[in-house]
C-alpha positions as CSV (number, residue, x, y, z in Angstrom):
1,X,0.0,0.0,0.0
2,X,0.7,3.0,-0.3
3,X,0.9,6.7,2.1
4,X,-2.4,7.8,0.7
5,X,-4.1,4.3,1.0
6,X,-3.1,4.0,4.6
7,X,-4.7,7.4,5.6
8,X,-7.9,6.5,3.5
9,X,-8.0,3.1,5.5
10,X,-7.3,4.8,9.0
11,X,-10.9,7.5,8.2
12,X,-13.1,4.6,6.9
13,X,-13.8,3.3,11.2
14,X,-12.8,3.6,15.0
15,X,-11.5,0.6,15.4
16,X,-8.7,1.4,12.0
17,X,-8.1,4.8,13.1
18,X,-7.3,3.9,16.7
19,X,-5.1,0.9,15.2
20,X,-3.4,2.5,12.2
21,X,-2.7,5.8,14.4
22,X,-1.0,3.9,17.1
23,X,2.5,4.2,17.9
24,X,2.9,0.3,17.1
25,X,2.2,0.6,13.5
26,X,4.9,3.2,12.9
27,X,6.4,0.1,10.6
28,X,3.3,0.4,8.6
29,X,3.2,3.7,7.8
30,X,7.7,3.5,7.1
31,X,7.1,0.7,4.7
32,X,4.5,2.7,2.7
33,X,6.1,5.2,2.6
34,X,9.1,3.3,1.3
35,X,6.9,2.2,-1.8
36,X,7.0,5.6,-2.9
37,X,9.6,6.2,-5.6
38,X,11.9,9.5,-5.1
39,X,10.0,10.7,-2.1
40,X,12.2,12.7,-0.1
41,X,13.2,10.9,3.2
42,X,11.1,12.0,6.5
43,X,12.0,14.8,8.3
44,X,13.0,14.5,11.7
45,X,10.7,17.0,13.7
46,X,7.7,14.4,11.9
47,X,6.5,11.4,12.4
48,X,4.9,9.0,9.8
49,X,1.5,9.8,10.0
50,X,2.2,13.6,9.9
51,X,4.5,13.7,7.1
52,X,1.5,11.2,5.2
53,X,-0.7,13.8,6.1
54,X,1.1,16.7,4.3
55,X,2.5,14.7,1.7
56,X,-0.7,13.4,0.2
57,X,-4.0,14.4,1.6
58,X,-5.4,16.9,0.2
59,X,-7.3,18.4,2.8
60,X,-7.0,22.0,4.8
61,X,-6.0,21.5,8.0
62,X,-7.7,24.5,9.3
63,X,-11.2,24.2,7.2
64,X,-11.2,20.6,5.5
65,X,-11.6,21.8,2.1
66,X,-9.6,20.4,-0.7
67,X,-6.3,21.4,-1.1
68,X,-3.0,21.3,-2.3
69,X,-0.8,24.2,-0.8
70,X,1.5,23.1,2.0
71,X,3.6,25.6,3.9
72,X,6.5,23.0,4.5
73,X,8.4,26.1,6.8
74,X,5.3,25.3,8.8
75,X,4.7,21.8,8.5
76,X,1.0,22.6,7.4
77,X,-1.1,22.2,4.5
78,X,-3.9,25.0,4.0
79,X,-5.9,26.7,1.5
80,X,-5.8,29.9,-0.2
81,X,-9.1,31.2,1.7
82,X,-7.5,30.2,5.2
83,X,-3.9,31.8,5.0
């Protein structure tokens, strides 16, 4: 799988958000991240799921509508409207 599948996965119920966002699937989240050709390795002030999160959803993190901006010098991802 890949980043982007994993996130999907982790919103679809409780039980696969609460598993998939625990610390003990870190190797999950590494290893699909890993299927990803050229993808520039993780930074260290992020974890998996956070550097998924800005790497391939698409969605504001202040008013969860699409987008594709992210502010990397702030580690956030945010649309036009809410910067």
């Amino acid at each position: 799988l890949r980043p982007l599948d994993i996130l999907r996965l982790s919103r679809t119920s409780r039980d696969l958000h609460d598993l998939l966002t625990s610390r003990s699937s870190e190797h999950v989240w590494r290893n699909a991240r890993l299927n990803v050709e050229g993808l520039p390795p993780l930074p260290t002030d992020l974890n998996e799921i956070q550097y998924a999160k800005l790497m391939f959803d698409t969605i504001c993190q202040v008013c969860a509508t699409h987008c594709y901006s992210v502010f990397w010098d702030c580690r956030v991802r945010c649309c036009k409207k809410c910067v």
